[in-house]
N, C-alpha and C positions, 0 to 999 in steps of 0.2 A: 369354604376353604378348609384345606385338609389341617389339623391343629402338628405342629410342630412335634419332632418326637422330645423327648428327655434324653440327655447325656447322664452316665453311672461314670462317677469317678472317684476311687478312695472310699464305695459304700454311699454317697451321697448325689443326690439328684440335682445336678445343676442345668439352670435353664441355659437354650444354645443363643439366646440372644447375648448374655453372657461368655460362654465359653466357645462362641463359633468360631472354629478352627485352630481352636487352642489343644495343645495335647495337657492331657490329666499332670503329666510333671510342671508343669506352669501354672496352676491353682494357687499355689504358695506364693507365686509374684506378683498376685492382684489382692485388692480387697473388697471380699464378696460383703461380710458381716458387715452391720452399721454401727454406729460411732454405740447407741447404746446397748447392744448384743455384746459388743467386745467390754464394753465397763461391768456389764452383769456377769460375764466372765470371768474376767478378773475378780469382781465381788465373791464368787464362788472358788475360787483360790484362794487367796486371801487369808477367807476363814481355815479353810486347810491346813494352811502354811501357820496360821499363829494357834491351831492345834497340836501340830507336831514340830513347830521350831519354838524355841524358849526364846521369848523378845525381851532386850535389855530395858530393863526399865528405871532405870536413873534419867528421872524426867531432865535433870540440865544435858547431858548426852545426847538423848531425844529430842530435846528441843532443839538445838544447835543441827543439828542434821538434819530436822526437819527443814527449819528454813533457810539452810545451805541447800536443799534441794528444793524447796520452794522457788528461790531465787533460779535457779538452771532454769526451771519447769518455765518459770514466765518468760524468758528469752529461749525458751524454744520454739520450734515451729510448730505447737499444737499447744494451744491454750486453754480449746474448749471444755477440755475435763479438766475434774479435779485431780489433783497429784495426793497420792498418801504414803509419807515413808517416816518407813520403822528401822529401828535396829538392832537385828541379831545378835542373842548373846554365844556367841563362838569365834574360837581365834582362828578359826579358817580363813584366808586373806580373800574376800570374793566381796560381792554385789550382786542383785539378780533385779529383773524387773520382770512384772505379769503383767498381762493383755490390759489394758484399758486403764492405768495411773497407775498402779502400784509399783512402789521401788523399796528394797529391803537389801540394808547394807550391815555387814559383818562386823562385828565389833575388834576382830582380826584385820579386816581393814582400815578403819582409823589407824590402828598401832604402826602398821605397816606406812602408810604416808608422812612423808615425810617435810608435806608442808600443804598448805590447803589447798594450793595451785591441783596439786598430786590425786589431793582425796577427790574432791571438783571434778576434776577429769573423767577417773570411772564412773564416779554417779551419772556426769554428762552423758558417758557412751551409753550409761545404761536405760537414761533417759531415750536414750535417741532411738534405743529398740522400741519402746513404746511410743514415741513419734514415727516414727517409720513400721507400726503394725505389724511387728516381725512374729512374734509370737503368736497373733491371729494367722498369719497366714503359713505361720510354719504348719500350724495346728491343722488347717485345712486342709495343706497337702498329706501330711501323716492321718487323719482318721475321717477325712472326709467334713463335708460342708452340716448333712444331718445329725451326725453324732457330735460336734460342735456348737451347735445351734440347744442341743439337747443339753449339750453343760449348763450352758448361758441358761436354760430355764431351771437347772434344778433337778434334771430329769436321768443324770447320769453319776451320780455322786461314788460309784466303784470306778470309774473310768478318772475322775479326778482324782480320786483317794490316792490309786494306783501311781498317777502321772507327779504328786505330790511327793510320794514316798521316794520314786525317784529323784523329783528335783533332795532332799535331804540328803537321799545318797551322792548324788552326786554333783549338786551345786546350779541343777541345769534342769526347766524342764523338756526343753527340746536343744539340738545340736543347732547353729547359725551356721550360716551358709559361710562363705570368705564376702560376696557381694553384701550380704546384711551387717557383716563385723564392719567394713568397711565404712559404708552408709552412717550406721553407729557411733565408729571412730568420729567421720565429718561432722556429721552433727553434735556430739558433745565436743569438740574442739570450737566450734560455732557458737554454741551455749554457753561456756566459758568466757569466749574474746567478747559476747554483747555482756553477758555481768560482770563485765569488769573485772577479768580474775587470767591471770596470763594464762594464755592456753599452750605455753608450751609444757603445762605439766601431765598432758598424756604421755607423752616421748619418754619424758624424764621417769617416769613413775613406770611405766613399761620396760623402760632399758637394764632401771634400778633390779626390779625384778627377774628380769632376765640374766641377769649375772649372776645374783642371791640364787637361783635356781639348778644354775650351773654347779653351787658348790653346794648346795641345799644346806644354806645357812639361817635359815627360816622354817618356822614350822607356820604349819599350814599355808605354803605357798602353791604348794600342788594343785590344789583345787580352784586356785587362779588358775593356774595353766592351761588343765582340763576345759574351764571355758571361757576365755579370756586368752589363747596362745598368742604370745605377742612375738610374733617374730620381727627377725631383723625390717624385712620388707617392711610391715605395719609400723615399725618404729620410724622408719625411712620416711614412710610418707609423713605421719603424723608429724614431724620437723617441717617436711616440705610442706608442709597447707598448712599449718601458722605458722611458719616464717614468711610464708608466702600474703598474708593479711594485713589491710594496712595498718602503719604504725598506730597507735591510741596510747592517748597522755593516761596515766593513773592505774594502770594493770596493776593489780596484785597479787602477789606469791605466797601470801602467809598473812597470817593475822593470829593477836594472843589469844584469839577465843578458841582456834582449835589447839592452842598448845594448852590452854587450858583444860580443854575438854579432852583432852588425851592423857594429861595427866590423873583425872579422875579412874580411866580404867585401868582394873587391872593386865599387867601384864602378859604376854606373851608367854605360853608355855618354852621355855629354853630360853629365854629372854626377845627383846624387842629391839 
């Protein structure tokens, strides 16, 4: 039997048992890599990112966000890895997640939440990128399946350097589609309503900022925007799909350990 040819798509060789009849701009909608290629990925991030981001290290800060996102991470729908999250010391109002667990939240976003329902929520979306393999498979379609595979080993560390520097500049290391923001949205409003924590604080904490934005009454809200745009529509939905969930006795919006914990950091450039 004659052997099958190879498909080139994005510089990377994909086999056609895989990719038959798929065009190259649909790579990103599947997921090629396995569970531990994308965790070794993210491991080679990771180290990047806590090279050239300064992480706050006021271990009660840390802690408390760890296992506010520990807790999401178990009621999401992907349990099998491990979760690890940090927190950035800059007042830039953001959140970011990398390929295979890692989740890295702003110390400009505590400030900015304005109740734990709130902070909950982005972490939730942000989780939900890395539930839903977004970054893996964005990756795929922008540089191809072998220069991906090559990160994951160690084997392309200017290619990451590069993709790092940008996530610094600009909060992001790849753009989301509207379908993955979405996806995202659903899942950490999901993650939320199973631990127990009202999930109507995406809406709220999106809208908030979307007004704050308007009159650019916050600093560092910008680089929310840039990736995170909450428009009205997003904010639309997010009301209609937890409103739309059934009732649950015991939801909660707030607890003294993040007003606590917020009161440890300093403040806001311009104030908070």
């Amino acid at each position: 039997m004659a052997s099958l040819p190879l498909s080139r798509c994005g510089g990377a060789l994909l086999f056609p048992v895989v990719l038959f009849s798929l065009h190259c701009a649909a790579v990103s909608q599947i997921n090629i890599i396995s569970t531990e290629q994308e965790v070794a990925l993210g491991r080679q991030f990771s180290g990047e990112v806590e090279k050239e981001m300064k992480m706050y290290d006021d271990v009660e800060v840390q802690s408390y966000i760890d296992s506010l996102g520990q807790l999401l991470a178990a009621h999401s729908d992907r349990t099998e890895i491990e979760y690890h999250v940090k927190v950035v010391d800059t007042d830039d109002v953001n959140a970011f997640a990398l390929p295979g667990g890692w989740l890295y939240v702003n110390r400009g976003l505590i400030l900015s939440a304005e109740n734990e329902a709130e902070l909950a929520a982005v972490m939730g979306h942000e989780i939900g990128h890395i539930v839903g393999k977004h970054g893996a498979r964005q990756m795929t379609g922008r540089i191809g399946l072998s220069a991906l595979l090559g990160m994951a080993l160690g084997e392309n560390p200017g290619m990451v350097s590069e993709m790092v520097a940008n996530l610094v500049a600009t909060g992001t290391l790849l753009k989301y589609g509207r379908d993955m923001e979405r996806e995202a949205d659903r899942l950490g409003i999901d993650e939320t309503y199973r631990a127990g924590i009202d999930p109507s604080g995406m809406a709220s904490f999106f809208g908030k900022l979307l007004e704050l934005e308007g009159g650019r009454e916050t600093s560092g809200v910008e680089q929310f925007f840039s990736t995170h745009p909450p428009t009205k529509e997003r904010i639309d939905n997010a009301n209609r799909y937890a409103g739309g969930l059934p009732p649950k006795a015991g939801l909660t919006t707030d607890s003294e350990r993040f007003h606590a914990i917020r009161k440890r950091l300093p403040p806001l450039r311009g104030g908070s």
